[in-house]
C-alpha positions as CSV (number, residue, x, y, z in Angstrom):
1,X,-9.3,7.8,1.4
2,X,-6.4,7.1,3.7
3,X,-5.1,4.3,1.6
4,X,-5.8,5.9,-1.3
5,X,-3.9,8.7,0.1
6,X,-0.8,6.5,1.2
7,X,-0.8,4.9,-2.5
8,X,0.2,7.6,-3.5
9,X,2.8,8.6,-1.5
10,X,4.4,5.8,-1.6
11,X,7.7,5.6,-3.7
12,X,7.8,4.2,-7.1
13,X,6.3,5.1,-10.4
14,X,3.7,3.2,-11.5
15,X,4.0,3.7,-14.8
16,X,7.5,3.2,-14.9
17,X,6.6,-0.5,-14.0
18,X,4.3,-1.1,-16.1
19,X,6.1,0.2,-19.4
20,X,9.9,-1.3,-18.1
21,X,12.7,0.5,-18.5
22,X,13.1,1.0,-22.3
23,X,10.3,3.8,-22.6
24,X,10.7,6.9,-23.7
25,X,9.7,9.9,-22.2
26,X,7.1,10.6,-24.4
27,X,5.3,7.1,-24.2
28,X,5.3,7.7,-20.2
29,X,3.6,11.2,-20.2
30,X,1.1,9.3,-22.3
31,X,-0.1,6.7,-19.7
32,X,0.4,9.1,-17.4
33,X,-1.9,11.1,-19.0
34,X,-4.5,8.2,-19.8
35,X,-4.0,7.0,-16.3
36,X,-4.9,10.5,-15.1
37,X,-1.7,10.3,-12.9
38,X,-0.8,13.8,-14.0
39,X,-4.0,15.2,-12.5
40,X,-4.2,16.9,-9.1
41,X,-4.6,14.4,-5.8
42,X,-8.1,15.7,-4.8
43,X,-9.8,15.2,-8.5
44,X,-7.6,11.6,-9.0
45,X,-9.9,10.6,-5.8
46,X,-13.0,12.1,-7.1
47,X,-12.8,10.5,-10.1
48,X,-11.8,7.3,-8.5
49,X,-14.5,7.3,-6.1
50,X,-17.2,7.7,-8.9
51,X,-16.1,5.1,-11.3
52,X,-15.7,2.7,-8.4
53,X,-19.2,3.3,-7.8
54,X,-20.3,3.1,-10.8
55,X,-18.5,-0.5,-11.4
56,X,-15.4,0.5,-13.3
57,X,-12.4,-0.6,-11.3
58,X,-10.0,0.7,-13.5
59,X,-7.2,-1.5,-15.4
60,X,-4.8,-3.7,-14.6
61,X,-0.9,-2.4,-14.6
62,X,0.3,-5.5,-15.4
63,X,-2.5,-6.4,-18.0
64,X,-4.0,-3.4,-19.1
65,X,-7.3,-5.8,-18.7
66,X,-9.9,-4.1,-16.7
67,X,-9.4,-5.3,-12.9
68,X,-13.3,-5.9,-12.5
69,X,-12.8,-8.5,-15.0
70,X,-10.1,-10.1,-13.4
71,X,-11.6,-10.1,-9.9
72,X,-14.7,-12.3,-11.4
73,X,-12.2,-14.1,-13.6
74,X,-10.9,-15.1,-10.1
75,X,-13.8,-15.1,-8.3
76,X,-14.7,-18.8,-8.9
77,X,-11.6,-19.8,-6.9
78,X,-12.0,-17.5,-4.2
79,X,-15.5,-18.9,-3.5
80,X,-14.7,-22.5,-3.4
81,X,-11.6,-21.5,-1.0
82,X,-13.7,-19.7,1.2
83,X,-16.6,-22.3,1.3
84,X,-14.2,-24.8,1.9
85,X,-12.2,-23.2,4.8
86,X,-15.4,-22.6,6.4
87,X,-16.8,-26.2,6.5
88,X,-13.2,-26.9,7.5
89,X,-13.6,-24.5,10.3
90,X,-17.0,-25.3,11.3
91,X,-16.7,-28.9,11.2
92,X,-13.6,-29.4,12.8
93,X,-14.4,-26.2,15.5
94,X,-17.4,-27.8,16.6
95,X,-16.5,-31.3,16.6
96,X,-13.1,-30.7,18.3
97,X,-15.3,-28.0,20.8
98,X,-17.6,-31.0,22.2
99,X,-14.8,-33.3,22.6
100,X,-12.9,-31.0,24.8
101,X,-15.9,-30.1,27.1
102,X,-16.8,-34.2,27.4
103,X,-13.5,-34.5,28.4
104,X,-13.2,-31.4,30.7
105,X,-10.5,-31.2,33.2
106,X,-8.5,-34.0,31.4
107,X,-5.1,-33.8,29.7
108,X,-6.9,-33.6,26.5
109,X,-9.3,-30.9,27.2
110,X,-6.5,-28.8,28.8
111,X,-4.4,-29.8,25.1
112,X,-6.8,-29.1,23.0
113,X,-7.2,-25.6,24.9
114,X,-3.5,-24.8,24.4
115,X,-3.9,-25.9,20.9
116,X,-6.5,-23.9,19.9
117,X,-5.0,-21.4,21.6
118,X,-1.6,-21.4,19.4
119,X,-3.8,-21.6,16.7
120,X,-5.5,-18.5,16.7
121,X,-2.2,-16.7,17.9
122,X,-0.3,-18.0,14.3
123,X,-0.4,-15.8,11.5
124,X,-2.4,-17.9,8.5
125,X,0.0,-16.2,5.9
126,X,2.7,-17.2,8.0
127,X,1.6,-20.5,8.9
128,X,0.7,-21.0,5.0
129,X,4.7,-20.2,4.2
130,X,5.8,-23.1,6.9
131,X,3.3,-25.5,5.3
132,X,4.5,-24.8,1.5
133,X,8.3,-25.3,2.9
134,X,7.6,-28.2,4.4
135,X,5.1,-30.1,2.3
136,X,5.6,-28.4,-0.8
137,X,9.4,-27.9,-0.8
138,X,10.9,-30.5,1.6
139,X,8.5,-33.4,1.6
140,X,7.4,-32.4,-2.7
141,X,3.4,-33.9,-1.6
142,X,1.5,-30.8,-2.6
143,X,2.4,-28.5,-5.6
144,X,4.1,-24.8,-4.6
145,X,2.2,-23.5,-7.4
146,X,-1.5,-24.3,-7.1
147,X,-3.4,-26.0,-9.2
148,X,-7.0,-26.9,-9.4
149,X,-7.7,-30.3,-8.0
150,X,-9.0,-31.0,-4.3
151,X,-5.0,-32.1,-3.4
152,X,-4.0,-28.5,-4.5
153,X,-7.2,-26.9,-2.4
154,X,-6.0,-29.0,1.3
155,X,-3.3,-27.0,2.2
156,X,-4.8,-23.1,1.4
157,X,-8.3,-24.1,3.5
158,X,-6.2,-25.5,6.2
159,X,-4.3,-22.3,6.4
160,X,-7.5,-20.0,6.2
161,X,-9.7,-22.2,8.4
162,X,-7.4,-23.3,11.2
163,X,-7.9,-19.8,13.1
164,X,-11.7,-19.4,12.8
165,X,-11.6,-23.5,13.8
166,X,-9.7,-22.7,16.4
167,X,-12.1,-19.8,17.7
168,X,-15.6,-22.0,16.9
169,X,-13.3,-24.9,19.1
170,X,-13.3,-22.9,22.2
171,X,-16.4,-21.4,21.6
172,X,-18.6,-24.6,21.6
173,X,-16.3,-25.7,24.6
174,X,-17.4,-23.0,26.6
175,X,-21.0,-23.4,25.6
176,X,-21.4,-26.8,26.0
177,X,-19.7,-26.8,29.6
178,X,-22.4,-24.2,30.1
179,X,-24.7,-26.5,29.4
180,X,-23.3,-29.2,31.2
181,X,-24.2,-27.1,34.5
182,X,-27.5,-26.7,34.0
183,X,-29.8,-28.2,36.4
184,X,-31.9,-29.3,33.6
């Protein structure tokens, strides 16, 4: 509700943007009409609450395509992403995790801690937007537009599993030094 709410207080006409400037006045009133933009706020939510249950999304601004259509037209490509930053995360968490507590109290334990530690503490859409400038724009090795072959899928599951890594890194530290003071 809140966002919903803040949507649409927010400045800027949505139907403006998706017509462009050269509409007429008339053809405006008309999508906001089909929109239901020129209804009250309370029945827009209603309305928008029951369709959303009921599966129907609503369409696209841009596209006028319904967006359910374009979040499964997408969805292929979000999976694969989020598989992939997770055996990023999970492999390199873990692994770099059990280094760090067989090496505890050394220079590399206390490095990997500080690390980690950055790691978690950088933004991922931030950290994505240093990695494009340099790799993408500086150094021209990875494509600033995406693509879909593995080279073009390194640099986003990087980005999206470096924090979680990081988290899973000092997690199985911590457990494993636990371990490591058992009397068994």
């Amino acid at each position: 509700f809140l966002t919903f709410a803040i949507i649409q207080v927010t400045p800027g006409d949505p139907v403006a943007l998706s017509l462009g400037g050269k509409a007429t006045v008339e053809q405006m009133d008309a999508l906001r009409h089909d929109l239901g933009l020129d209804e009250p706020f309370l029945a827009q939510y209603v309305k928008y609450v029951v369709r959303a249950i009921c599966g129907d999304l609503g369409k696209s601004i841009h596209g006028r395509t319904p967006v359910l259509l374009e979040i499964t037209n997408r969805f292929p490509s979000t999976f694969q992403l989020a598989v992939s930053a997770t055996c990023f995360a999970i492999i390199i968490g873990i692994s770099v995790g059990v280094i760090a507590a067989a090496n505890h109290g050394k220079i590399s334990d206390q490095l990997t801690m500080v690390i980690t530690l950055s790691s978690i503490s950088i933004p991922s859409f931030w950290l994505a937007i240093v990695l494009i400038l340099i790799f993408g724009v500086r150094l021209k090795l990875i494509s600033v537009i995406g693509g879909e072959g593995l080279k073009d899928l390194i640099l986003p599951t990087f980005c999206l599993g470096i924090g979680p890594a990081a988290t899973l890194a000092r997690l199985s530290r911590s457990c494993m030094l636990e371990v490591f003071r058992e009397d068994y």
